[in-house]
C-alpha positions, 0 to 999 in steps of 0.5 A: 249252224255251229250252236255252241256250248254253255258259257257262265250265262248262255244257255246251250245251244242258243249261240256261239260261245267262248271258254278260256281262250277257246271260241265253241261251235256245235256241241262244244267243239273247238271252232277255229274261225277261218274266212274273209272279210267282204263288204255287201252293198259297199264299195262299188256294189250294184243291186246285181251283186252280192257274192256270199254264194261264190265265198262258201266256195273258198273254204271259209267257214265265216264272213266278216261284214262291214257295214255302216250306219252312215253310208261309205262313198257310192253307196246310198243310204236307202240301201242302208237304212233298208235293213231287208238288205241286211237280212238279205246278207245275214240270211244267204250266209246261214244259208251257205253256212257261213257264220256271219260276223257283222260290223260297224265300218263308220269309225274306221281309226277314230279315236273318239270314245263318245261317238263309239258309245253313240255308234254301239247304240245302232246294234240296239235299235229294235229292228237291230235287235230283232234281226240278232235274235233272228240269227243269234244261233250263228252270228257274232257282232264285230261292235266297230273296226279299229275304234280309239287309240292306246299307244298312239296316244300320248298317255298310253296307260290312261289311255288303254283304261279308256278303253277298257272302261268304254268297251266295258260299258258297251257290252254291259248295255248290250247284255242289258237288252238281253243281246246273248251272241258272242260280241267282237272287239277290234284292238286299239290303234287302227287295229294292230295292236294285239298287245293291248288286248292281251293285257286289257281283255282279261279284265274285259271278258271278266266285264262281261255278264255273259263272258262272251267275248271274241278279240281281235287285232288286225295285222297290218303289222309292218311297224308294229311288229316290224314286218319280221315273223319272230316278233309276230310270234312274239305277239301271238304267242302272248296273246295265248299266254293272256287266256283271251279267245282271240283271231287276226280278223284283218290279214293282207299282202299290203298296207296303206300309209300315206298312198294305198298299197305302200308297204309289203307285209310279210303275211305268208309268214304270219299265216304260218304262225297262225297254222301251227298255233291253230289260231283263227284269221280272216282274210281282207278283202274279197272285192272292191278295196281302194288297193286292187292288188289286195282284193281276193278276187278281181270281180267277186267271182270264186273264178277271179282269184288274184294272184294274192287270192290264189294264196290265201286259198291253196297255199300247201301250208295254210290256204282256206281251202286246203285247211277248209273248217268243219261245217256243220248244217 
């Protein structure tokens, strides 16, 4: 599933690869990542749920995982430090040919550099290892969501070289422990500042041994783009102009602040963007958000679409399902 072509280090057909800006699938082609982002075992999860069968339904052709090594409010950490439950995720997305992209939900909007360091190190625990090499032709590391701050910080230069140096650091030691597969890395502040990652992901991508780095910002863009589609254009279009491969791995119709659900996005508009750039997103969240009318669906069922989910799928200019990404077996 989607093996991809050769990278500076990677070897053919062993993973998912990037070159320039481009994200490679199976015999080199052009992969453009669609899908959603839907979090197994969190979130008001029970043993008889686990709903990547009625995702393959809408279209994706990826899923973005959250997951934790300290466990979200109501789930147990026997279901976390069971790792046969990641398998059991990881393998029902190559099953239904989904490229999972797994990540680390712990430090949600934290600005803490030595607890990112310490938190990447879970990807190199040797039964982690195992389940990468495992599933390496197909899966990406999303390394955390929304980890440290550059503008939101009172020295934004000082900050932004930060970050540059910590997720250096990362996928060095990563690469060390011979981990090949594409890695991820959210932009700064809470995510949303693609920016950021325009400007510092060259000298990231260069970082790495293997250069094989997908980047990705999460548009919860009311203030940083103030809501308005020719600053996201803007935005996207110099990300393009920058050379990284990148998606929007978080796109919604509402954003939290100090209630959930406080602000309309204009996402319809962005989403249109991102069509006519050919530019990859995932869509948040399938089921179970703290902010009901953002879900995808109201139970996990393919046959509960939202009226926010019913959208996302067949909207005539841009919905999963009419734009459905070649899948391969």
């Amino acid at each position: 599933l989607f093996i991809g072509a050769t990278t500076v280090r990677a070897q053919l057909g062993t993973t998912i690869s990037v070159q320039d800006n481009l994200i490679l699938g199976p015999c080199g082609d052009t992969l453009l990542l669609r899908g959603v982002n839907y979090a197994p075992f969190n979130w008001g999860w029970s043993p008889n749920q686990l709903f990547i069968d009625e995702i393959a339904l809408s279209g994706s052709n990826c899923v973005r995982l959250p997951w934790y090594r300290v466990p979200a409010q109501g789930t147990p950490q026997t279901t976390y430090g069971d790792l046969a439950n990641l398998d059991s995720a990881l393998r029902k997305c190559i099953q239904y040919q989904l490229i999972p992209i797994l990540e680390l939900h712990d430090l949600t909007c934290q600005n803490d550099t030595t607890a990112l360091l310490a938190a990447s190190n879970w990807y190199l625990e040797p039964a982690l290892l195992a389940l990468i090499d495992k599933y390496k032709h197909s899966i990406i590391l999303n390394v955390a969501n929304e980890a440290l701050y550059v503008n939101w910080t009172g020295n934004p230069a000082a900050a932004e070289a930060t970050f540059v140096r910590t997720y250096s650091e990362i996928v060095t030691n990563f690469r060390n422990e011979n981990v090949t597969v594409p890695i991820m890395i959210d932009g700064p502040d809470c995510g949303s500042n693609l920016d950021v990652l325009a400007s510092s992901g060259p000298t990231i991508q260069a970082n790495d041994p293997a250069h094989n780095l997908i980047f990705s910002a999460h548009a919860y863009w009311y203030a940083f783009a103030n809501n308005d589609s020719t600053t996201m254009a803007a935005k996207v279009d110099n990300a393009i102009a920058s050379g990284i491969p990148f998606i929007l791995g978080e796109v919604a119709n509402l954003q939290d602040d100090q209630v959930l659900c406080q602000y309309t996005l204009n996402y319809s508009a962005l989403l249109q963007i991102l069509q006519v750039r050919n530019i990859g997103w995932l869509a948040w969240s399938w089921d179970n958000d703290g902010c009901a009318d953002r879900q995808i669906t109201t139970n996990g069922s393919f046959s509960s679409l939202s009226t926010y989910g019913n959208d996302i799928l067949y909207n005539i200019d841009y919905g999963i399902y009419n734009f459905a990404p070649a899948r391969s077996a």
